[in-house]
N, C-alpha and C positions, 0 to 999 in steps of 0.2 A: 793674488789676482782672482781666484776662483772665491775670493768673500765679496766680491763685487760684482760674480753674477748675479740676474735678476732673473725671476721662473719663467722669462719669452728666451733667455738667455741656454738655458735647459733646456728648452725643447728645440731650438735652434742645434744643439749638439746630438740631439736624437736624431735630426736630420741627418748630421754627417755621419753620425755613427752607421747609420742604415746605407750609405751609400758607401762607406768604406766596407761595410758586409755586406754589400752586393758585389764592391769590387773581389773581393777576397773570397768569396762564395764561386763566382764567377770564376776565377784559379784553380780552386779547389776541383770544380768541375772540369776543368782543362787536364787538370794529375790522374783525375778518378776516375771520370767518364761516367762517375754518376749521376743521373740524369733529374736527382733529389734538388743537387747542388746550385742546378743552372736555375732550376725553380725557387730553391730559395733567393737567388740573388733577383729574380722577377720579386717576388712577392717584398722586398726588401723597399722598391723605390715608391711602389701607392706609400708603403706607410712612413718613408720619407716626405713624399709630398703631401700627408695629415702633418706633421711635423710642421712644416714648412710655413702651412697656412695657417697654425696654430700659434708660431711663435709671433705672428705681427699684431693677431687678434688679440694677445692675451697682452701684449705690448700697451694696445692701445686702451682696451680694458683697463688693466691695470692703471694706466697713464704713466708709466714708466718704463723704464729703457737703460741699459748698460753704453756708455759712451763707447764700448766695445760692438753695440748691437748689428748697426750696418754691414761692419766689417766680417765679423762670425757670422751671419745672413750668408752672406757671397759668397764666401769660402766653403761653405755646408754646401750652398746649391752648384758651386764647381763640383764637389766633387759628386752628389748624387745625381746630376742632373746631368752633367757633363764626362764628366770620369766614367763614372759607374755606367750608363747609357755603351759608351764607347766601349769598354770592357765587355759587356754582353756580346754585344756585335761582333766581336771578336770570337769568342767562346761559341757563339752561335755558327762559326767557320765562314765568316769575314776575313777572311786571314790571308789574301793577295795583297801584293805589296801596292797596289792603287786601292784596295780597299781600305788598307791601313794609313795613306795618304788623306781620303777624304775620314776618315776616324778622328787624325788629327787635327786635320780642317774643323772638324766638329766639335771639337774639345777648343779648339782657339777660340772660335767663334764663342761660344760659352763663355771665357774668358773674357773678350773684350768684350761683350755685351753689358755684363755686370759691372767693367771697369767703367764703360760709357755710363751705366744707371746711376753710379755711384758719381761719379764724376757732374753729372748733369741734375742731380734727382732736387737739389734746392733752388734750380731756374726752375723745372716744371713745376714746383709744388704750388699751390694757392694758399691763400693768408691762413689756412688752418694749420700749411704743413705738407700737406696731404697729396703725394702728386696724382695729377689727374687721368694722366694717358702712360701705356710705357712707349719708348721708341723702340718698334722691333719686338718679336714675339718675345715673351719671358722666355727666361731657360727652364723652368718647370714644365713648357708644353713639349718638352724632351720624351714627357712619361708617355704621350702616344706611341712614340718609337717602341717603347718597351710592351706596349699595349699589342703591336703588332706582332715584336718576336714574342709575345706569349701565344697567340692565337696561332702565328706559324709553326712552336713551337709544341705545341697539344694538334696540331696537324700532320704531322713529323714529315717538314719541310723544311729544315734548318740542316745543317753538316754537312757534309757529303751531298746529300738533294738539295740543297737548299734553293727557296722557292726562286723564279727566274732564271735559274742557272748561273752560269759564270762566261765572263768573255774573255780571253787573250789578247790584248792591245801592245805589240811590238814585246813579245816577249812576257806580259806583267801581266797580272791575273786580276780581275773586275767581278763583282758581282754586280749585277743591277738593282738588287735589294738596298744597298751602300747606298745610291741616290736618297733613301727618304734622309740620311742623316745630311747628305749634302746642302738638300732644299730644307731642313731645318735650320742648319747655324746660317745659313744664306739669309733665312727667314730673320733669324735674333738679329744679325747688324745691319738687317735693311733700316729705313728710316719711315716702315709702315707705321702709323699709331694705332696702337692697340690699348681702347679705355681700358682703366681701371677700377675693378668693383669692389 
């Protein structure tokens, strides 16, 4: 199997590989409390998403593609875009059982966004191929989430402080931070179109 990747195909698995080391970075930080760990698994998902946009360019450059390409695409940006995002948030002391609720919401969401892209992407495409819009935000615009627990996180508003506090809802623990992941995967299975460049 591995003689029939093609090099969009390679850097397609740099993507997961970066997002499975943010997930597992992001762990590490939870055991350590080193606060090196939490930062490597931030700095892991930008260069997941170079990865990411690398591997379609170089797809179409090349003008070749692994009958495998679609599918390793998806599965890369599950988990770096979707896993790995969700796992921060966690690590970042997300960690009430309604926070862990909408976590998972955000990880579905991711999910079925990509099943829907892949499922739908040869009615949008135009006679080149090429689809024109996507339905719903991509799952790469996750890396703002990440974008924010960095900035919160070089703020030191995450854990124990973390920024908006936390609420109690019938017993269950809430941050209101939780929300940006909420209106993210909201964002991915709406049926906004969002061109493609």
């Amino acid at each position: 199997m591995i003689r029939s990747f093609v090099l969009a195909d390679v850097l397609t698995l740099g993507n997961g590989f970066c997002g499975s080391g943010a997930v597992l970075a992001a762990m590490q930080f939870l055991v350590t409390g080193n606060a090196r760990w939490f930062v490597l698994a931030m700095a892991l998902l930008p260069v997941a998403l170079v990865f990411d946009f690398a591997d379609g360019r170089v797809a179409r450059w090349r003008r070749r593609s692994s009958m495998l390409g679609a599918d390793l695409d998806s599965l890369a940006d599950v988990i770096s875009f979707g896993l790995a995002p969700a796992a921060l948030g966690f690590a970042a002391g997300l960690q009430g059982a309604l926070d862990v609720a909408i976590l998972l919401y955000f990880v579905g969401c991711g999910i079925s966004r990509l099943a829907r892209f892949n499922a739908t992407a040869d009615a949008l495409a135009d006679e080149s191929g090429k689809v024109k819009y996507f339905e719903g935000t991509p799952i790469p615009t996750s890396a703002v989430i990440v974008g924010v627990l960095a900035v919160l996180h070089f703020l030191d508003r995450l854990g124990p402080g973390v920024w908006l506090g936390s609420w109690t809802i019938a017993g269950l623990v809430l941050h209101p931070l939780t929300f940006i992941y909420a209106l993210s995967g909201s964002a991915m299975i709406s049926t906004i179109r969002v061109p493609k460049f």
